[in-house]
N, C-alpha and C positions, 0 to 999 in steps of 0.2 A: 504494500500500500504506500503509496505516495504522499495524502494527505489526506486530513478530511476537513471538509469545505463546509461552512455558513451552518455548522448546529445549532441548534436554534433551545436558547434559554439560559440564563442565569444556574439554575440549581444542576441541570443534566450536563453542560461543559465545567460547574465548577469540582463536580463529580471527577472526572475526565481529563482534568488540567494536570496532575500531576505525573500520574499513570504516563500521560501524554508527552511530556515532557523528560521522563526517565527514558524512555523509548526511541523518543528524538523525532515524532513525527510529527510535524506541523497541522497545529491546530488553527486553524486559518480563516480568518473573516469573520469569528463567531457572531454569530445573530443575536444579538446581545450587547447592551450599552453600557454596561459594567463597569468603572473604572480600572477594575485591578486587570481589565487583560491589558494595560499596557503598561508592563513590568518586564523590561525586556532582561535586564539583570538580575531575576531570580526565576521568569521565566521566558525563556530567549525561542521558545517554540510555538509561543500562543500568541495571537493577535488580533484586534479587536475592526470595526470596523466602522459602524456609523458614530455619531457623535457621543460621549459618554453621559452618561444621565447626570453626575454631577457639573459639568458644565453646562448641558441644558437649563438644568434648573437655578445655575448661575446666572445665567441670562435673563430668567423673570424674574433674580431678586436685584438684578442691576433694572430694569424696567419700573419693577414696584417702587424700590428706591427715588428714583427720579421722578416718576408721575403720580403717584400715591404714597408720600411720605410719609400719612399718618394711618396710612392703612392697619384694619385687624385681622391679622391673616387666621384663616381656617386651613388644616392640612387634611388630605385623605391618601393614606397610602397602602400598599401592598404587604403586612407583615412576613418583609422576606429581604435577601441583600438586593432584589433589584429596586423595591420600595424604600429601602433606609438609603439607599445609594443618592436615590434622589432627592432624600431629604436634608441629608447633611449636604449636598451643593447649594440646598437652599436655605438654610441656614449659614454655613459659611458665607453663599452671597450677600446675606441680611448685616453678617459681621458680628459686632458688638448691639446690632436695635432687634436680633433677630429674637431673645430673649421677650422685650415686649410689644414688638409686633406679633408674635403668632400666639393667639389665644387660645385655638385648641389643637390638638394634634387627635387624629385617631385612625388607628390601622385593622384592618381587615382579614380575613382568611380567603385562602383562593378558592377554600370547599364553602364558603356560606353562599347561600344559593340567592342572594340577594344581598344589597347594602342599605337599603331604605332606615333601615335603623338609625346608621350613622350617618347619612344625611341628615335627618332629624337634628341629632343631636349637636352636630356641628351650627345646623341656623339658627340654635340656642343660643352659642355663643355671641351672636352679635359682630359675626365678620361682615367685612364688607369685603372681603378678599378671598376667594374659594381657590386651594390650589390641589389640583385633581389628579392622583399619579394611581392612575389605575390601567390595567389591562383592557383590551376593546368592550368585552361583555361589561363590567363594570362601569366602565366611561357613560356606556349609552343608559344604563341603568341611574348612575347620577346626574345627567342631564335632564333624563325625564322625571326625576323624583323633584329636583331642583326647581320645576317650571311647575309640578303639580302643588309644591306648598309654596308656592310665590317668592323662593328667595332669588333675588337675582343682585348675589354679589358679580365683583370681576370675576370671572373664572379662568383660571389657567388653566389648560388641560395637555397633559404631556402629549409629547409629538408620535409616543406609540401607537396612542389613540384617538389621531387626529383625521384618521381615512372616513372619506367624503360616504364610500361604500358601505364600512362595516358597523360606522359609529353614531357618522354623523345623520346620516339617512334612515336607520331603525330611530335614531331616537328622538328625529324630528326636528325639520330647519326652521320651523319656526321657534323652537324648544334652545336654538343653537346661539342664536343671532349674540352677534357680539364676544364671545368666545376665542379668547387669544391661544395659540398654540405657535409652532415652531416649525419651520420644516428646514429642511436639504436638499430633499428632490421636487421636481416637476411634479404640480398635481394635474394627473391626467385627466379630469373631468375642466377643468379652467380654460376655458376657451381662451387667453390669450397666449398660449403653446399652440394654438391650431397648425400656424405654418410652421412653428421651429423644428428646424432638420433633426435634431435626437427627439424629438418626438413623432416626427414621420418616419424615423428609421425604427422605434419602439411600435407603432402601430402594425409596419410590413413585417417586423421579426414576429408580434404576435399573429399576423395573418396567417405566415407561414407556419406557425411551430408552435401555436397555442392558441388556435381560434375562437376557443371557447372562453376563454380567459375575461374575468369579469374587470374592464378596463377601468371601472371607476376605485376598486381596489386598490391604494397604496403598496400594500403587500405586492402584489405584479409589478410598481416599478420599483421598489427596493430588490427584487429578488433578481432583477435583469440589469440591475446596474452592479451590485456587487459580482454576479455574475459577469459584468465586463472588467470590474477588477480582478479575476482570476485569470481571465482571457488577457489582461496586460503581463500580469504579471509572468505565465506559462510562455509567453508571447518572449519577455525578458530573458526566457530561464534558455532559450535556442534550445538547443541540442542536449546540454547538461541539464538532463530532468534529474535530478538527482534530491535530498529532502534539505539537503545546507544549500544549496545553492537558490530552490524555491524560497527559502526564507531569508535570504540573501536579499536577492529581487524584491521581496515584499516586505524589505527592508531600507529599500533605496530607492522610493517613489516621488519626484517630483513634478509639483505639479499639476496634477493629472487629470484632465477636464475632459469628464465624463456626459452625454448625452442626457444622461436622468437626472445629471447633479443642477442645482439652481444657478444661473450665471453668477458669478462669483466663488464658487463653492470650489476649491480644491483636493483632490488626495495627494497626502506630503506623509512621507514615513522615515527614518532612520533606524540606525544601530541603535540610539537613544529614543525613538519616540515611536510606540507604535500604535498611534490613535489616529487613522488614515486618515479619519473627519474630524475638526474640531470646531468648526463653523455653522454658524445656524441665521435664521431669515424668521423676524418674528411675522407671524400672519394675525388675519382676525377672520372669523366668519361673519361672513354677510349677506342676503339673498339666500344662493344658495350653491356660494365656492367661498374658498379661504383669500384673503386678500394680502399682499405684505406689506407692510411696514416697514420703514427707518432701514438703515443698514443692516449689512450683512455683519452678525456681532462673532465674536470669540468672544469663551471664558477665559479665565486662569486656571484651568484645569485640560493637563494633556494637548499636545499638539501646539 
């Protein structure tokens, strides 16, 4: 085996990482915004791929910061490393106010079959700031809970769960309106990609090799652009496929403007830095696509 490519989750590659790394095989691209896969000095085999969830969620405490500086944040997250991952970015971005800016925290299980609970109790609190780090099924679950007992703080909803298909559209655009998130890639429902060339070359790849393919799904262009990060990198590796040499290459990436990625958006990697994305585009939702905002931001975290 050569490698294995874009596994998808926090708990099953953090399983996997070490194993994986005694062995020597490149664990590569993982599907997952973790902070710790880019640790190339204790693990020089595993490599991460989209932006890391600590620096995303750096990015709406630099926002709240600036635009709502007496904000009372509400937190809802996942009790697991990929939920605590993104709340300590968001508290570190908060710094020293993050103390009493955030009035409640409460976390969740991935087996409760609902979260309506903790929605509740979080509008208890009195935020006017909803920050929402939840998995797709949950997201759309607190959207519509949010819209049925009328609280309509800001809500930030992480960029996991920001697809137009999976999240935003069960849970209702009128339910959405206003709703800041993050993206990277091209969202292919957004009419204003209609003519851009890596989205008519995403259209004909899925005409050709995935016709049924539900194009309003995020997940379809995450999975065809990291996929052309692997097609660079193998692309890289010539002749010597070998498992030091692929991570070599997916070591020495600059640059790299990809078709799915948002203009501005680069992949840049080194011997020292293996978070290929570190750059994010704040959006909002509006009608009934996400819009962007202000620059294209980095955190202080990776890349």
């Amino acid at each position: 085996m050569l490698l294995i490519f874009n596994s998808l989750g926090t708990p099953p590659n953090s399983a996997i990482q070490k194993y994986m790394n005694q062995k020597k095989v490149p664990q590569l691209f993982v599907a997952t915004g973790a902070t710790k896969w880019n640790d190339p000095k204790d693990f020089p085999w595993t490599m991460g791929w989209q932006p890391n969830y600590q620096s995303e969620t750096q990015i709406y405490a630099k926002d709240i910061l600036k635009n709502h500086p007496n904000a009372k944040i509400a937190v809802l997250y996942q009790n697991d490393d990929y939920g605590k991952d993104y709340l300590k970015g968001l508290k570190d971005g908060l710094g020293q106010k993050a103390e009493s800016m955030i009035v409640a925290e409460d976390a969740y299980e991935v087996t409760e079959p609902t979260i309506d609970s903790h929605i509740v109790r979080l509008k208890a609190s009195g935020a006017d700031v909803f920050v929402n780090i939840t998995t797709p099924k949950f997201a759309a679950q607190a959207i519509k809970k949010n819209a049925e007992l009328g609280w309509k703080p800001l809500h930030c909803l992480n960029n996991v769960s920001a697809s137009i298909g999976s999240v935003i559209k069960p849970a209702g655009f009128e339910n959405s309106q206003g709703i800041i998130s993050s993206q990277y890639l091209k969202d292919p429902t957004d009419p204003q990609w209609k003519n851009d060339p890596g989205m008519i070359a995403w259209n004909k790849f899925l005409d050709k090799y995935y016709p049924d393919a539900n194009r309003s799904d995020a997940s379809v262009m995450y999975a065809y652009t990291v996929a052309q990060g692997l097609v660079h990198v193998l692309k890289a590796c010539g002749d010597n496929l070998t498992r030091a040499n692929v991570m070599k290459q997916a070591a020495s990436i600059h640059d790299l403007e990809l078709g799915g990625l948002l203009p501005g958006v680069k992949v840049n990697t080194s011997p020292t830095d293996f978070a290929p994305l570190s750059q994010l585009q704040l959006v909002r939702f509006k009608g009934e696509t996400w819009e962007r905002f202000g620059d294209i931001l980095s955190s202080d975290v990776g890349g």
